[in-house]
C-alpha positions in Angstrom: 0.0 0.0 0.0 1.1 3.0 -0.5 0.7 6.0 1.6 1.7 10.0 2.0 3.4 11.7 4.4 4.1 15.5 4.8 5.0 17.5 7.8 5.4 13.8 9.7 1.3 13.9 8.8 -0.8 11.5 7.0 -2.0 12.9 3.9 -3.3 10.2 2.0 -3.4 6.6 1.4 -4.2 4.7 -2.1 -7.1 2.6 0.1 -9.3 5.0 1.2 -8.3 8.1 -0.5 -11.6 8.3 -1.9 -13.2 9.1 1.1 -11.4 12.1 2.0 -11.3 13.7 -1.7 -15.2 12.5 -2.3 -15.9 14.6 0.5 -13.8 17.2 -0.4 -14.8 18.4 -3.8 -18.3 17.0 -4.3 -20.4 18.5 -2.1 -18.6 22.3 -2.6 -19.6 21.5 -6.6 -22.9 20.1 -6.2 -23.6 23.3 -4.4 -23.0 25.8 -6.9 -25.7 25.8 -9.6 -23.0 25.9 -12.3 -19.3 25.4 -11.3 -16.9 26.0 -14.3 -13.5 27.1 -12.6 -12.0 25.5 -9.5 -9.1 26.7 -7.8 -7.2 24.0 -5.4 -4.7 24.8 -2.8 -2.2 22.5 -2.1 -3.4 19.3 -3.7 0.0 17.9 -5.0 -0.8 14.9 -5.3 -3.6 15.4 -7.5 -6.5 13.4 -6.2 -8.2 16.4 -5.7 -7.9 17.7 -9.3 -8.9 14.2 -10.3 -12.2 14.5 -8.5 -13.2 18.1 -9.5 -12.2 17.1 -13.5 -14.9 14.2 -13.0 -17.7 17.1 -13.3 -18.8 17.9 -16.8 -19.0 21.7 -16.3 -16.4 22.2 -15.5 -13.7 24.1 -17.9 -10.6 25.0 -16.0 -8.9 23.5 -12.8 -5.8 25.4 -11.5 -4.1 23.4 -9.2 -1.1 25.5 -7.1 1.2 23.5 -4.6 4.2 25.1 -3.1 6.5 21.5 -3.7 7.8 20.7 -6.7 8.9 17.6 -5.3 5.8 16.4 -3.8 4.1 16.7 -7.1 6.8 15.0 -9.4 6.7 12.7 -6.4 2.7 11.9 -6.7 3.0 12.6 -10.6 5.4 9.4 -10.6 4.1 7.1 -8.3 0.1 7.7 -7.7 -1.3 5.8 -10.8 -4.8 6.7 -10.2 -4.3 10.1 -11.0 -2.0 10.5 -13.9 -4.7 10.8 -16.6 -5.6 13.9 -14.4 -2.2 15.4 -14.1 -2.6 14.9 -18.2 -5.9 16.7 -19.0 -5.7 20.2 -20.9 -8.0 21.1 -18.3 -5.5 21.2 -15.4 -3.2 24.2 -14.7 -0.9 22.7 -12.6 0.9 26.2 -10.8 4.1 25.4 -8.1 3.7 28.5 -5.9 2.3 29.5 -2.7 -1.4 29.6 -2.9 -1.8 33.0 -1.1 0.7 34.4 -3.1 -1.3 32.9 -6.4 -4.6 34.1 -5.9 -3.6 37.5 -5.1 -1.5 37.7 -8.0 -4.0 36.6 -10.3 -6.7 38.8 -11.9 -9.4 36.2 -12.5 -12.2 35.1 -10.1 -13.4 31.4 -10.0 -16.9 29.3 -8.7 -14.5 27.2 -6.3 -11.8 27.3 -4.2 -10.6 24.0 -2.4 -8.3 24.0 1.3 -6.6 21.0 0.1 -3.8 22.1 2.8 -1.5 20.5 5.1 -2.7 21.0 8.7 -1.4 24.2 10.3 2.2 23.2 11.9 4.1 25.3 13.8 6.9 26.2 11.5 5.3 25.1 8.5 4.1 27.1 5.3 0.2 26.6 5.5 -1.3 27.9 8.9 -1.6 31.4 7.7 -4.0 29.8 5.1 -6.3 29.3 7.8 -6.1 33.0 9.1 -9.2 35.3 8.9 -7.2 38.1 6.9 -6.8 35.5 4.1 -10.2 34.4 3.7 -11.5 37.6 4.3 -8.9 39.9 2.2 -7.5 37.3 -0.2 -9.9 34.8 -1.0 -13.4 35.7 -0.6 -12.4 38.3 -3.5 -11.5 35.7 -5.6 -14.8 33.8 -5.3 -17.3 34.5 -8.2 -21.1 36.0 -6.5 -22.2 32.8 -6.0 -18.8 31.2 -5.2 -18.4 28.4 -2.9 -15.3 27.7 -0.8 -14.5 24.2 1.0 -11.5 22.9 3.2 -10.2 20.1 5.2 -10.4 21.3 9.1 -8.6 18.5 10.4 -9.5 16.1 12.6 -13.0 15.7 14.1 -13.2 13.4 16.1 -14.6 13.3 19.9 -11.0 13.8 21.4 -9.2 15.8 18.3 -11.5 18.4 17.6 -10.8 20.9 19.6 -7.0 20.7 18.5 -7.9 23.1 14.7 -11.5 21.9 13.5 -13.7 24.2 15.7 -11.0 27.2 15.0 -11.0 26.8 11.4 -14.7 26.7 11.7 -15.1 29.7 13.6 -12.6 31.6 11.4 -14.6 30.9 8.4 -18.0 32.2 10.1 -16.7 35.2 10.5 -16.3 35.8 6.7 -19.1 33.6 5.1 -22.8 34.1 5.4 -23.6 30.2 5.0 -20.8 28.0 6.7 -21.5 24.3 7.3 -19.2 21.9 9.3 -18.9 18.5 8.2 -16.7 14.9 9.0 -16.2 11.4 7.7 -14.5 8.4 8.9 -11.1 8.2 7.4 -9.9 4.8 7.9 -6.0 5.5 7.3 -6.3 8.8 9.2 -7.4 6.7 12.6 -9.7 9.0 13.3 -12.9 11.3 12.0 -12.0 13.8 9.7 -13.8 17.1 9.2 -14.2 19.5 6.7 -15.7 23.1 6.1 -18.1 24.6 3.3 -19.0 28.2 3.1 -20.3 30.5 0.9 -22.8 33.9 0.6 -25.2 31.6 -1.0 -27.6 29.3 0.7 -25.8 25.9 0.6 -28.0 22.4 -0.9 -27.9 19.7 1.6 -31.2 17.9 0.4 -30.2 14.1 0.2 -33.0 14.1 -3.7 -31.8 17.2 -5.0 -28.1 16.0 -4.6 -28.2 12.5 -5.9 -29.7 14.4 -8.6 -26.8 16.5 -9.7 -24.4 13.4 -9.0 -26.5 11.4 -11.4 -26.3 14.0 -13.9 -22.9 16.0 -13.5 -20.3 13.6 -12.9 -18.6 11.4 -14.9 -18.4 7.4 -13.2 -19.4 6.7 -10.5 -18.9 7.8 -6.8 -17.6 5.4 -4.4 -18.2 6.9 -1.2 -20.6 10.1 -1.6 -24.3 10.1 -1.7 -26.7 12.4 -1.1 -27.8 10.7 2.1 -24.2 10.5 3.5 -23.5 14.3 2.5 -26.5 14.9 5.0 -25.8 12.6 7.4 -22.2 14.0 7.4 -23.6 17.4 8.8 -25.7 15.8 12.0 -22.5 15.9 14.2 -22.6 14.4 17.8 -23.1 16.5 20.6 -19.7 17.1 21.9 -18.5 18.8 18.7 -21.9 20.8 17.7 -21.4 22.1 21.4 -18.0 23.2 20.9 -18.4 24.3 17.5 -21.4 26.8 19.1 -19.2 28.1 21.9 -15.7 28.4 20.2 -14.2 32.0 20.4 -10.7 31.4 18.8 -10.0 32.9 15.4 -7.6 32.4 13.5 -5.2 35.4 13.0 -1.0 35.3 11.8 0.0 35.9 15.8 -2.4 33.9 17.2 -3.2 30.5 15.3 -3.6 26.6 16.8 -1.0 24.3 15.9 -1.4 20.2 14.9 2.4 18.2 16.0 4.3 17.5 13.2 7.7 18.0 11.6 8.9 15.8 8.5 9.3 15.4 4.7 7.5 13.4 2.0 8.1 9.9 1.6 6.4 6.2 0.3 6.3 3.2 2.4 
C-alpha cells in the first residue's frame, strides 16, 4: 500500500483516499448551480484535481502546490491520478497559494483547502487566518462562489485541536458555513471539513443525488446524497464546541497540529 506523508502527517493513502477527496470536492460542486472554474490549494498529489475534472461543467482546474517535489513525487508514483495530471483542463501552478490568488486577476466558482494541517513552522497555517479568507480569498470567489476545506481532525478527542477554530474563522467571513466529518480509515480518526459560501448551501439528500446522477462522470464510491446529510448531524460534543468556540484564527495567534517531516512512500 502505499501511503503519503508530509510535515510527519498522513496525507493520504491509495485505500481509502476516496473518502477524503469525495468529501472534499463534491459536495462544494454540487452546491454551486454551475461550477466552471476551481481553484485547489495544495493538492500535489492530484486526487483532488482528479475528483473536480470528473464534473462535466467544469472548464478550468488550476491546481497550485508550493512542492515541486511532492508533485513529481505523486506525478510518478500515484497511478490513479496520472490521466488527471494529463488533461488540458489542469493548470498545474508550483507556488504558494496566497501568493497565487492575489497575483491573479481572474475570479473562479470554487476554491478548495486541500492544505496541510497548520504546523508550527510550516508554510500553510496562515492559510487558515481570517485576513486570508477575508482579504485574499473571498475576493476571488465569483457571487455565487463556494469555498470548502479540510479542518482537520474531528473526532470526539481531536476536535478541539484546529476543526472548531477553522470553523469559527470561516464564520466570520461567510454568510452560510456548514461543518462536516467522515471516517477516514488510514487517518485513525474522523476527519472534518468546512463549506461556506454567501449563497444558501444544498444539503437535500433528492436534490443532490440528482446533480451526482447528472454532473459527474463514473461513479462515486463513497458520496451520496444521504451521506453528505448525514455527514452534517455531528454528535453532541462537537456541535457544542463548535457553538461556543471563540478562537479565530489570526498570523499571531493561530492553533497548531504536531508534526515536523518530509514526503516519503512506504
Amino acid at each position: 500500500m502505499q501511503v503519503l506523508v508530509i510535515d510527519g502527517k498522513m496525507q493520504s493513502a491509495e485505500v481509502d483516499e476516496f473518502i477524503y477527496h469525495e468529501s472534499l470536492i463534491h459536495p462544494a460542486l454540487l452546491c454551486h448551480s454551475n461550477p466552471k472554474t476551481v481553484f485547489i490549494m495544495g493538492g500535489g498529489e492530484g486526487s483532488a484535481a482528479r475528483e473536480a475534472l470528473r464534473h462535466k461543467s467544469i472548464d478550468k482546474v488550476v491546481m497550485c502546490d508550493i512542492d515541486q517535489e511532492v508533485v513529481d513525487f505523486c506525478r510518478k508514483h500515484l497511478t490513479a491520478n496520472q490521466e488527471a495530471f494529463r488533461n488540458i483542463k489542469l493548470n498545474l501552478v508550483i507556488n504558494d497559494a496566497k501568493a497565487e490568488l492575489e497575483d491573479r486577476d481572474e475570479k473562479f466558482d470554487i476554491i478548495v483547502g486541500d492544505l496541510a494541517d497548520p504546523v508550527e513552522g510550516g508554510p500553510c497555517y496562515q492559510l487558515y487566518t481570517k485576513s486570508f479568507y477575508e482579504n485574499i480569498l473571498k475576493p476571488k470567489l465569483t457571487d455565487n462562489g463556494v469555498f470548502v476545506t479540510q479542518a482537520g481532525p474531528a473526532g470526539v478527542f481531536t476536535h478541539k485541536e484546529v476543526f472548531s477554530s477553522i470553523y469559527n474563522t470561516i464564520k466570520q467571513v461567510f454568510k452560510y458555513v456548514l461543518a462536516y466529518t467522515a471516517h477516514v480509515p488510514s487517518f485513525a480518526d474522523i476527519w472534518g471539513w468546512v463549506i461556506a459560501s454567501d449563497q444558501p448551501l444544498c444539503i437535500e439528500a433528492a436534490k443532490l443525488d440528482k446533480k451526482i446522477s447528472e454532473r459527474i462522470d463514473g461513479e462515486l464510491l463513497y458520496l451520496n446524497g444521504a451521506s453528505f446529510v448525514s455527514s452534517t448531524i455531528l454528535n453532541k460534543t462537537i456541535t457544542k464546541t463548535l457553538k461556543n468556540e471563540t478562537h479565530i484564527y489570526t498570523e499571531d495567534n493561530a492553533r497548531f497540529i504536531h508534526g515536523q517531516g518530509v514526503a516519503y512512500r512506504i
